[in-house]
C-alpha positions as CSV (number, residue, x, y, z in Angstrom):
1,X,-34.3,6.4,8.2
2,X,-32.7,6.0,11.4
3,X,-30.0,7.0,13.2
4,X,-27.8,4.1,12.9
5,X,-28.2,4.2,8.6
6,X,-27.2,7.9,8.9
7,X,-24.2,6.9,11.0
8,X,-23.5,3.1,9.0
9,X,-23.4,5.8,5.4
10,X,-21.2,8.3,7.3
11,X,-18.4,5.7,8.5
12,X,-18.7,4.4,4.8
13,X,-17.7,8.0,3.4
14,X,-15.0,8.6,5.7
15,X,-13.9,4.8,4.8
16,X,-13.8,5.4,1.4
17,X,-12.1,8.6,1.7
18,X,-9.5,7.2,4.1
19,X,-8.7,4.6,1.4
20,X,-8.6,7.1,-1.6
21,X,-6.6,8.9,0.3
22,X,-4.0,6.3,1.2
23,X,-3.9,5.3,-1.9
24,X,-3.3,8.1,-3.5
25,X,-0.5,9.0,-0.9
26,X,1.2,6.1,-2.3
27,X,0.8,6.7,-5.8
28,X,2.5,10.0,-5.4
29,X,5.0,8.6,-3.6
30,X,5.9,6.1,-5.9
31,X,5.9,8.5,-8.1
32,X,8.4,11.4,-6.3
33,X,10.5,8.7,-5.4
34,X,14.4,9.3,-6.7
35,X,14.8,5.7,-8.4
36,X,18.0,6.6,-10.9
37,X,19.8,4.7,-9.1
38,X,21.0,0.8,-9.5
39,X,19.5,-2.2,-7.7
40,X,21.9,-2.7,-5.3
41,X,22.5,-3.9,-1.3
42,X,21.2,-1.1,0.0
43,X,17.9,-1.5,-2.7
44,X,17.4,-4.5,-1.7
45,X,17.5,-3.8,2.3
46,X,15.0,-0.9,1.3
47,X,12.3,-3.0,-0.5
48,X,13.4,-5.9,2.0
49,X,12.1,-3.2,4.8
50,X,9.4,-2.0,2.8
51,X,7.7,-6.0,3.0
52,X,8.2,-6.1,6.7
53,X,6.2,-2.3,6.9
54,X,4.0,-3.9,4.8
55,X,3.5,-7.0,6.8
56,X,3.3,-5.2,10.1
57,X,1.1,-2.6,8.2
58,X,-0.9,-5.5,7.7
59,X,-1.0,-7.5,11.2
60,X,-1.9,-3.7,12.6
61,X,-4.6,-3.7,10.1
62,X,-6.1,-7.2,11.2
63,X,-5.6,-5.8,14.5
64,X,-8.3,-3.1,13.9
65,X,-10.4,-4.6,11.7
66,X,-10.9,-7.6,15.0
67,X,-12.0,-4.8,17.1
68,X,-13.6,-2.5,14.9
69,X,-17.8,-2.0,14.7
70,X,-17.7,-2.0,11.1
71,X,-15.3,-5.1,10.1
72,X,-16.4,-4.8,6.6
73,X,-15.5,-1.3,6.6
74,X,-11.9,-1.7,8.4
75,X,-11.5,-4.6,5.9
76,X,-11.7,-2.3,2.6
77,X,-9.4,0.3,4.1
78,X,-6.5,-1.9,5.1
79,X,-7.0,-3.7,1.3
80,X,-6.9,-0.1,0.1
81,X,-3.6,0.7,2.0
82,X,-2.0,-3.0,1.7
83,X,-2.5,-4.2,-1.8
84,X,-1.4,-0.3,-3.5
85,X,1.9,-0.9,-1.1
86,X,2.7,-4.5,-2.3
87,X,2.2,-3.2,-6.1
88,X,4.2,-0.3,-5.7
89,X,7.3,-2.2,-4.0
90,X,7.3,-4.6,-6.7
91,X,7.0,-2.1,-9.6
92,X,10.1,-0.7,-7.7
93,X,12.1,-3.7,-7.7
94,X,11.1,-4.4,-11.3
95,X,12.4,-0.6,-12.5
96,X,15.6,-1.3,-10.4
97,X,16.4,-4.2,-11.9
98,X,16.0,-3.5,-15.2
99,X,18.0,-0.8,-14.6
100,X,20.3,-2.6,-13.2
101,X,20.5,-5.0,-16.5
102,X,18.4,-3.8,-19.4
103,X,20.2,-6.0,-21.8
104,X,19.6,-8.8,-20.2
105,X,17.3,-11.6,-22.2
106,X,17.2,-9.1,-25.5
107,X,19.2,-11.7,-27.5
């Protein structure tokens, strides 16, 4: 084994861990989030922001992954922290919205 395996599997630990982490981060944030609230202006200016920190999130990412020695690597870790973030806004603006209207389309 040489060097540059030993060095190629340690990047791909701390990859994976930097994704499970960011992940997770998001998760729990989703999850402590006060959402009792209505969808309203002010919602919708939050999840509004939240796309554009998502996009730039995501231009930073390409940034990084177009100077990074492990591409493939970079690649998985900004899927890991993009694709959680797009989910969870969504699943935000879903719960506001029915909360906003539950009886809406039950008949």
């Amino acid at each position: 084994m040489n060097r540059n395996s030993g060095s190629a599997r340690r990047q791909a630990l701390l990859a994976s861990v930097r994704s499970l982490t960011i992940a997770g981060a998001l998760v729990a944030g989703y999850y402590l989030l006060p959402l009792d609230s209505a969808f309203t202006a002010g919602t919708v200016l939050g999840l509004v922001g939240g796309i554009a920190a998502a996009a730039l999130l995501l231009a930073w990412q390409i940034l990084r992954i177009t100077q990074s020695p492990w591409p493939g690597l970079r690649a998985m870790e900004a899927l890991a922290a993009t694709v959680p973030l797009f989910i969870l806004l969504f699943a935000t603006a879903y719960w506001l919205m029915e909360r906003s209207a539950p009886n809406v389309g039950n008949g």
